[in-house]
N, C-alpha and C positions, 0 to 999 in steps of 0.2 A: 504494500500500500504506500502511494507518494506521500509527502508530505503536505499536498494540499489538500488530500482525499481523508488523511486523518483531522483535518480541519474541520469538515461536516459535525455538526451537532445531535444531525438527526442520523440515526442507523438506518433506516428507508430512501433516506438520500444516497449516503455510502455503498449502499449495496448498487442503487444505481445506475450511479456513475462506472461503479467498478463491472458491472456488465455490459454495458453499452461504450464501455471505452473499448472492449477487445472488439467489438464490430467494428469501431472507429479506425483503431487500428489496423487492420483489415482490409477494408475500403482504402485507406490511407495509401497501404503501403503497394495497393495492386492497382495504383493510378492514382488516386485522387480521396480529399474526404467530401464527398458528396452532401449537399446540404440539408437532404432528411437524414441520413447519418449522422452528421453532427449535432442536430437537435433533438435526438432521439438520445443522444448521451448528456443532455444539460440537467440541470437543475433550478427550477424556480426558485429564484432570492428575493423577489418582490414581485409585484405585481404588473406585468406586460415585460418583464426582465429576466430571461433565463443565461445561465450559466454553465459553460462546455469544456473540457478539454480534450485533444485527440494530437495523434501524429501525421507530420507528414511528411513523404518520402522524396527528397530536395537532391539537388545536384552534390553537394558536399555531407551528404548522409541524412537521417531522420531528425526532422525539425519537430517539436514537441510544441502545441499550438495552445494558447487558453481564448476563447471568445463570449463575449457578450454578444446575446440576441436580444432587440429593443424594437416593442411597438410600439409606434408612436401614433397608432391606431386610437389608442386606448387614451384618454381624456385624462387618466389619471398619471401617465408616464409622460418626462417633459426631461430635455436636455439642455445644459448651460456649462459655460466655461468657471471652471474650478479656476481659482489664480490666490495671490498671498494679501490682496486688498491693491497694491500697486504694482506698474509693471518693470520695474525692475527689481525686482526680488524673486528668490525661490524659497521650495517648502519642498517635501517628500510628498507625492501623492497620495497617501494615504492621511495625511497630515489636512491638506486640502478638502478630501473627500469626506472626513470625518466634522469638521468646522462649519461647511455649509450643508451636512445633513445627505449626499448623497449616499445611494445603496451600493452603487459599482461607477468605476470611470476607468479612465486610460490617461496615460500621457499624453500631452501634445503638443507643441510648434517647438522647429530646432532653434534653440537662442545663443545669446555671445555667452560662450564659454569658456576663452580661454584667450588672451590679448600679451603672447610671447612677443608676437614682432612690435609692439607700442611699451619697453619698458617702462614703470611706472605711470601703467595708465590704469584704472579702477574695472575689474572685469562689473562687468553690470549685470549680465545673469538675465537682461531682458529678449526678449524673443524675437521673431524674424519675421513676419508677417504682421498683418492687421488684428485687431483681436477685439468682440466686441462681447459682455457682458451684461446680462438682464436688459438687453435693449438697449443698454450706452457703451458707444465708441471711446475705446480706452487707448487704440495708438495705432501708424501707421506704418506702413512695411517701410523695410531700409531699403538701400539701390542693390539691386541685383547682384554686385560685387561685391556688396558687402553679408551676403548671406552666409552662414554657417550650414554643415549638412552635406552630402551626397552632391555629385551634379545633378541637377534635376534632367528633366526628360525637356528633346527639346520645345521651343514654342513655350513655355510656361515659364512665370516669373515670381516675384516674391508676394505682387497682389495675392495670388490664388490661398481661395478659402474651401476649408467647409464649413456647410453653415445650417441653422435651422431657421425659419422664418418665421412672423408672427403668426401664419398660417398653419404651423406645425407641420413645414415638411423640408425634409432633407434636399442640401444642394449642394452642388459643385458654382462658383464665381468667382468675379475678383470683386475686390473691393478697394479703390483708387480714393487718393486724397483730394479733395479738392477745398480748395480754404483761400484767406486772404489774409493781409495786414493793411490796413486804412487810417490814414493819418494826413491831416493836410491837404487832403487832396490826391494825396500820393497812394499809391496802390500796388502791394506785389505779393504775388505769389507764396502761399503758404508753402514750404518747402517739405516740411517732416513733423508728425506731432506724438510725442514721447517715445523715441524710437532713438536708438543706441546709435543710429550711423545719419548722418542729413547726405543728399548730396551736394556736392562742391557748387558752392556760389549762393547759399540758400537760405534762407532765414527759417528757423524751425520752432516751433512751440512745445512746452515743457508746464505741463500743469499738476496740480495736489496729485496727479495718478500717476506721474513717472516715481514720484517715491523718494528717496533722500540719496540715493546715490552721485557718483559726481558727473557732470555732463561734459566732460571732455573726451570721452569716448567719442560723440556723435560729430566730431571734429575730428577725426583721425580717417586715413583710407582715403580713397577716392570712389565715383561710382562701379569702377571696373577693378578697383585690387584693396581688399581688405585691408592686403598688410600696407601699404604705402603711409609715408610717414603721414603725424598729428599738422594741420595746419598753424600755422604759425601767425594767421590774419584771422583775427576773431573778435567780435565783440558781444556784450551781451548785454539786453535789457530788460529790469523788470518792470511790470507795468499791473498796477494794482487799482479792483474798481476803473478799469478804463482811462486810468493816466500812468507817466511814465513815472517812479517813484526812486530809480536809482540806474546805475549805467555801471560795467566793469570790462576791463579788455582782457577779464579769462573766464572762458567758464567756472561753473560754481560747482555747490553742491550742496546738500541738506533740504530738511522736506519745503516745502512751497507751501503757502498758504492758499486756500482756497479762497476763492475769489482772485485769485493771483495768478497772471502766466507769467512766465521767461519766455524772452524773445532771444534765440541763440543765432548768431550767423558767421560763415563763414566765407572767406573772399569777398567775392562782392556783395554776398546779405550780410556782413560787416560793415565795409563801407556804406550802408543804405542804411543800419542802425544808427549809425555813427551819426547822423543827422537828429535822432531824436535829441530831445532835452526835456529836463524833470519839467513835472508839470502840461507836460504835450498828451492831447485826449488821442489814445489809440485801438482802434477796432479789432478784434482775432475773431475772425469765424473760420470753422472749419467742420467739414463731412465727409465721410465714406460716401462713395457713389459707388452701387453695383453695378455690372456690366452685362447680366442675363436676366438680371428679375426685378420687379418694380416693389415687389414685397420685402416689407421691415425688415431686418434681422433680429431675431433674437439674443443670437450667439453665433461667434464666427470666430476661427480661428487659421493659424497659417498651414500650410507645409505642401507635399507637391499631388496634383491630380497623377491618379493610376491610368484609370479605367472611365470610361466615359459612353452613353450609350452600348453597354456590354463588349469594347473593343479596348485592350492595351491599348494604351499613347505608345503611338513609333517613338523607335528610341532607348526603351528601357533598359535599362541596366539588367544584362544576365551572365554576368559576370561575377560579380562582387557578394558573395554569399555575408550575413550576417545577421544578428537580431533584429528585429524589425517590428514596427507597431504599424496598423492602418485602421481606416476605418471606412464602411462601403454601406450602399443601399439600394434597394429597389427603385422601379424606376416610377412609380408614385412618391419614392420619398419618403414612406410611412414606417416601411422596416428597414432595421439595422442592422448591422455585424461591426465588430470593433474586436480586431481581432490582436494579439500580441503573443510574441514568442518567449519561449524560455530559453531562462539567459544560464541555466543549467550547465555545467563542463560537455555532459554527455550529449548534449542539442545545441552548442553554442556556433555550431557551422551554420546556422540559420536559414536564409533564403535569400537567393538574390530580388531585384527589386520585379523583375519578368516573374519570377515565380507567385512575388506577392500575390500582384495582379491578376494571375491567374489561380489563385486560389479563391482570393476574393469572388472572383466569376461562379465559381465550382461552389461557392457558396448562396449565391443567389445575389448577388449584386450586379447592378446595371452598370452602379457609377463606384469609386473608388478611389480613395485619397491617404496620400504615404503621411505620418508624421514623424518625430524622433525615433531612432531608434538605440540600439548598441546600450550602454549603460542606464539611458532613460527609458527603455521599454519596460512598462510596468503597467499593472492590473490589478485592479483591488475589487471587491464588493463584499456583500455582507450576505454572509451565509446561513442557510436557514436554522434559527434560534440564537443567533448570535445579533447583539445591538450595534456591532458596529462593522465598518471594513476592516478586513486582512489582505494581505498583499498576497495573490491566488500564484503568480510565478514566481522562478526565479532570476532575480533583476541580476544583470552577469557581472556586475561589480562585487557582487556579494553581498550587497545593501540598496537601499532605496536612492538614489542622485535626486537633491533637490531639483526640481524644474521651475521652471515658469509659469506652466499654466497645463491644463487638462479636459478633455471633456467629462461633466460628471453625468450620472445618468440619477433621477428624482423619480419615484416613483409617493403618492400617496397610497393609504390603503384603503 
């Protein structure tokens, strides 16, 4: 018996799972795990929320799979991005999962993790994509160059989300900034707003939701090379209640008051700060604009589209075997799978990014989307008689990697 099998509380669940994994296994390994197969080995942990694991038979040996099945069918199951309250900080998912109440989540969007070529510059720990919770836009993607993660597949960029709508149904989009700074008369271009990286020339906003870290990170890189040195033309202002309140020529850092933005720029959105002065009334507006749907977001998050209309994205990595986290749905939108591997010694050859996708298919997904994977793949939910989450794999660090952010899954009873 695994170690996550002795985790069940109920001996009717155990027995289960432990029958319905050796058909899994089975199917698994004579092609594929077929999608009544794998739901045939879950276990209801809440309600419209069941829980699976199985094998699957991969180019570099037997990948060992845990998934989450989610109806969003059901009026009482609803999905939102887990996060630490701002966006540059991390928590352990399970940490996350347990503070806002959800039953089971996943990890999600790849973030700045690690900033060797910028010595002494503050790693931020913020993520790479857009991300929007409980309906509010909390920040916007960095330039393509400056993304962390995998190469993506080609044609796709750091916009791309998955996402739920107000309408409660799953989507693949982008979701683009669009914003201003108005002053004077004068007008330009919102460049980046709480995101680890601006691009070059850009005036970027920095509100109570990027959190207390320091902002000289989003001054470093260029749009096409992460590592490229910190700019050295910067200026920065804050602007409080819609006037200008203070001026500095380095980035900062420490929490922000709400009602408070910072105005960061560099190069030429420097010299264009540069003109302000205390007591000058200044405008920030700024919104995600989708690019396929005209419906709200709920919840949106980053990382790269798989599968699209039930076909791989040309391109895909089948090459590069490793742990891996995704998440896929039918092509109404209403069912889910959220699938993550173990990060176990004996299954730690994984899957390449071609096999995902095609697992994901084999599962009954139309559409499908990669998020972190390798030490952040992780899986938690709460199992039946048990009050809270456990972490159902194993994360191949040996422990849980704080992240940035996660999809969590809510179920009422």
């Amino acid at each position: 018996m695994t170690r996550h099998q002795k985790r069940s509380t109920t001996g009717r669940a155990v027995v289960t799972v432990l029958t319905s994994l050796g058909v899994l296994a089975a199917a698994a390994l004579t092609g594929a795990a077929p999608a009544d197969a794998a739901r045939r080995g879950t276990v209801r942990i809440a309600r419209g929320v069941t829980y699976g694991q199985f094998d699957i038979r991969a180019a570099k040996g037997v990948a060992h799979a845990h998934a989450l099945f989610v109806d969003l069918s059901d009026p009482h199951v609803r999905l939102d991005l887990l996060y630490p309250g701002t966006v540059a900080a991390r928590a352990p998912l399970s940490r996350l999962a347990r503070s806002a109440g959800a039953v089971a989540g996943v990890n999600g969007d790849f973030f700045d993790i690690s900033e060797a070529q910028h010595p002494g510059v503050e790693v931020t720990g913020a993520n790479v994509g857009p991300a929007v919770a409980h309906g509010q836009v909390l920040k916007s993607a960095v330039p393509d160059g400056q993304r962390f993660g995998p190469v993506p597949p080609p044609g796709t960029n750091t916009t791309d989300v998955f996402g739920v709508g107000v309408d409660r149904r799953a989507r693949l989009d982008r979701l683009s900034l669009l914003g201003s700074v108005v002053t004077a008369g004068r007008r330009r271009p919102l460049g980046g707003l709480n995101q680890y990286a601006l691009p070059v020339g850009s005036v970027g906003a920095f509100t109570s939701r990027w959190g207390d870290a320091s902002r000289v990170r989003a001054t470093c890189g260029t749009d096409n090379a992460r590592a490229a040195p910190c700019s050295r033309d910067t200026y920065e202002v804050t602007v409080r209640h819609g006037r200008v309140v203070s001026a500095s020529g380095t980035p900062g850092s420490g929490p922000i008051a709400r009602g408070t933005t910072v105005l960061l720029g560099r190069e030429a959105g420097a010299r264009w700060l540069r003109r302000l002065v205390p007591g000058q009334r200044v405008t920030v507006r700024s919104r995600l604009v989708p690019s396929a749907s005209r419906i709200a977001y709920r919840f949106a998050l980053g990382g790269s589209p798989l599968l699209r209309d039930g076909r791989p994205l040309p391109g895909l990595d089948d090459v590069t075997s490793a742990v891996r986290t995704a998440v896929g749905f039918t092509a109404d939108g209403r069912r889910l799978t959220l699938l993550v591997l173990d990060g176990a010694r004996a299954h730690r050859g994984g899957l390449t990014v071609a096999e995902v996708a095609s697992r994901m298919r084999e599962l009954g997904s139309a559409y499908a989307f990669g998020l972190d994977g390798g030490g952040s793949s992780t899986l938690v939910g709460r199992m039946p008689g048990a009050r809270t989450v456990t972490v159902r794999n194993h994360p191949s660090g040996g422990a849980e990697r704080p992240v940035p952010n996660g999809i969590g899954i809510f179920s009422a009873p």
